[in-house]
C-alpha positions as CSV (number, residue, x, y, z in Angstrom):
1,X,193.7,214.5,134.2
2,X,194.0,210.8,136.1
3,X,196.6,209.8,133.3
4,X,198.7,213.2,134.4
5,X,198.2,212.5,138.5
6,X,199.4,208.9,137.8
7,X,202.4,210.0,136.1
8,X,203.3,212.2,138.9
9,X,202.7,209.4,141.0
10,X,200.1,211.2,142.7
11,X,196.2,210.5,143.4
12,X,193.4,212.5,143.3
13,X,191.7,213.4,147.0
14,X,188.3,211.9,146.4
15,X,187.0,213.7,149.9
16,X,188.1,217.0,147.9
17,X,186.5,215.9,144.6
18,X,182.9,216.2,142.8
19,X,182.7,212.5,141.2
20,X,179.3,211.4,140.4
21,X,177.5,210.1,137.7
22,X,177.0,211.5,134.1
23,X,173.5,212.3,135.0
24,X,174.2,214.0,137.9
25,X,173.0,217.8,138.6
26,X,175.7,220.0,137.4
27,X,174.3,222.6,136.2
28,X,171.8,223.3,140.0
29,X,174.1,225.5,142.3
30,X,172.4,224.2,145.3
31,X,173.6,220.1,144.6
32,X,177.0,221.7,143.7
33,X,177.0,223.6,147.2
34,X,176.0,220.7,149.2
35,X,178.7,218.7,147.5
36,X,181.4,221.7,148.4
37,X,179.8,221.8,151.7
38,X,180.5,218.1,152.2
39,X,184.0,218.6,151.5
40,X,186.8,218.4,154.8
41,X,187.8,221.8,152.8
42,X,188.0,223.4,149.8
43,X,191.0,222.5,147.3
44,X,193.4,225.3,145.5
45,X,192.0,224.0,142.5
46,X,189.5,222.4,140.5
47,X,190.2,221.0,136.8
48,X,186.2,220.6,135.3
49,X,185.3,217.7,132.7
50,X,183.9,221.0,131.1
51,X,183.5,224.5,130.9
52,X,179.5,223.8,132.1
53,X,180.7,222.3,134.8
54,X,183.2,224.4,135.6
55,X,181.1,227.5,135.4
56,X,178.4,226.1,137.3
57,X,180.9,225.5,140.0
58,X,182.1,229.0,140.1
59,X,178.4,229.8,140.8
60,X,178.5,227.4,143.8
61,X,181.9,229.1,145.1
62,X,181.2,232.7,144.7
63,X,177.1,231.8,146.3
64,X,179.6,230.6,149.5
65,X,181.9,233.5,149.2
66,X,185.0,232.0,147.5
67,X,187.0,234.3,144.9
68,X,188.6,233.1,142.0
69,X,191.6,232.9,141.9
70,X,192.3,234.2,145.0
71,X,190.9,231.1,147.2
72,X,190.7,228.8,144.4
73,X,191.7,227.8,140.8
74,X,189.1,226.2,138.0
75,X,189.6,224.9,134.7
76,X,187.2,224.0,132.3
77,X,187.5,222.2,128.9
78,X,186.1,222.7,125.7
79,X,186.9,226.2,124.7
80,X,183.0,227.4,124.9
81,X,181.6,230.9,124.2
82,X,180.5,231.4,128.0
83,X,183.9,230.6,129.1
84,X,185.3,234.7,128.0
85,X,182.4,236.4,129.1
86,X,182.0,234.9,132.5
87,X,183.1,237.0,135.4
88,X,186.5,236.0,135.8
89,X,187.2,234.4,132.5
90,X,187.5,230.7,132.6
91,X,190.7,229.0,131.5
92,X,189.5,226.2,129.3
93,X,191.6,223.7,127.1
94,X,189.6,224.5,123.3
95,X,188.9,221.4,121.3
96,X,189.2,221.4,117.6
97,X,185.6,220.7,117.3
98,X,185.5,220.7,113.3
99,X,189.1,218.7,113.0
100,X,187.3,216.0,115.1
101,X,184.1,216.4,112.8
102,X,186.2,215.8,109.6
103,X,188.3,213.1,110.9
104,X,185.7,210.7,112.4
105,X,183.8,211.4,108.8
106,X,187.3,210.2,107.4
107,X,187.4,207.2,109.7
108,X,183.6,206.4,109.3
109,X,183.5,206.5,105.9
110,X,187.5,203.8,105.7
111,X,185.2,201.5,108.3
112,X,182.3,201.4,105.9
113,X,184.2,200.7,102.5
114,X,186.4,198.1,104.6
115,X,184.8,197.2,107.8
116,X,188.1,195.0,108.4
117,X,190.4,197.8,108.7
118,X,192.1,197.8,112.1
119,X,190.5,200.1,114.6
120,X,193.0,203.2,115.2
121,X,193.5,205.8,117.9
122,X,193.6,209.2,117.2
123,X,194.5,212.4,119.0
124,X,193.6,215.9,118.8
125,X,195.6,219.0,120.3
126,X,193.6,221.3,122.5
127,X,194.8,224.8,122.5
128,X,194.5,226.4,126.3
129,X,192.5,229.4,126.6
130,X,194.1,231.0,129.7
131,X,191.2,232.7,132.0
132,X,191.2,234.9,135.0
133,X,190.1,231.7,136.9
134,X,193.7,230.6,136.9
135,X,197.0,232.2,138.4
């Protein structure tokens, strides 16, 4: 999502963003609320590290009376279960979760039989799932 806003030669408005910590609350309503709360307003949309994130958040909007999509757009990612039978539907980017389990078994088991072999990147297409969160 940064990668994407760079590109665009844009920047994210940190006022109008939820940044903390891995171990931060996102799954209490109440922390999410006081972090909307805090905000100098609400943005058209919010793109989630994940779909428990992102559904959490939607609790925290619709607690302070904000529809979806109407006032505001949220994305998830990872494709979960919850993510179709929420109320809307959450559009969510699925991840390939088996691909990635066979090919870091492939890459594991090359690094073990020759630890010299060069360290690669690999990448993974996500399929979007699109939601009722979305417009």
């Amino acid at each position: 999502y940064s990668s994407a806003l760079r590109e665009a030669c844009l920047s994210p408005d940190e006022a109008c963003s939820i940044l903390a910590e891995d171990s931060a609350p996102y799954g209490d309503t109440d922390w999410l609320l006081k972090k909307l709360n805090g905000m100098p307003r609400i943005p058209d949309a919010f793109v989630c590290a994940n779909d428990y994130l992102a559904i959490h958040l939607m609790a925290a909007l619709k607690a302070k009376g904000i529809s979806m999509p109407e006032d505001v757009m949220v994305a998830g990612f990872g494709g979960s279960p919850e993510a179709s039978i929420i109320e809307p539907s959450l559009t969510t980017a699925k991840i390939p979760s088996s691909d990635i389990g066979k090919l870091a078994a492939t890459v594991l088991s090359r690094r073990i039989q020759q630890p010299g072999f060069p360290f690669l990147l690999n990448y993974v297409q996500t399929t979007p799932i699109w939601g009722d969160s979305t417009r």
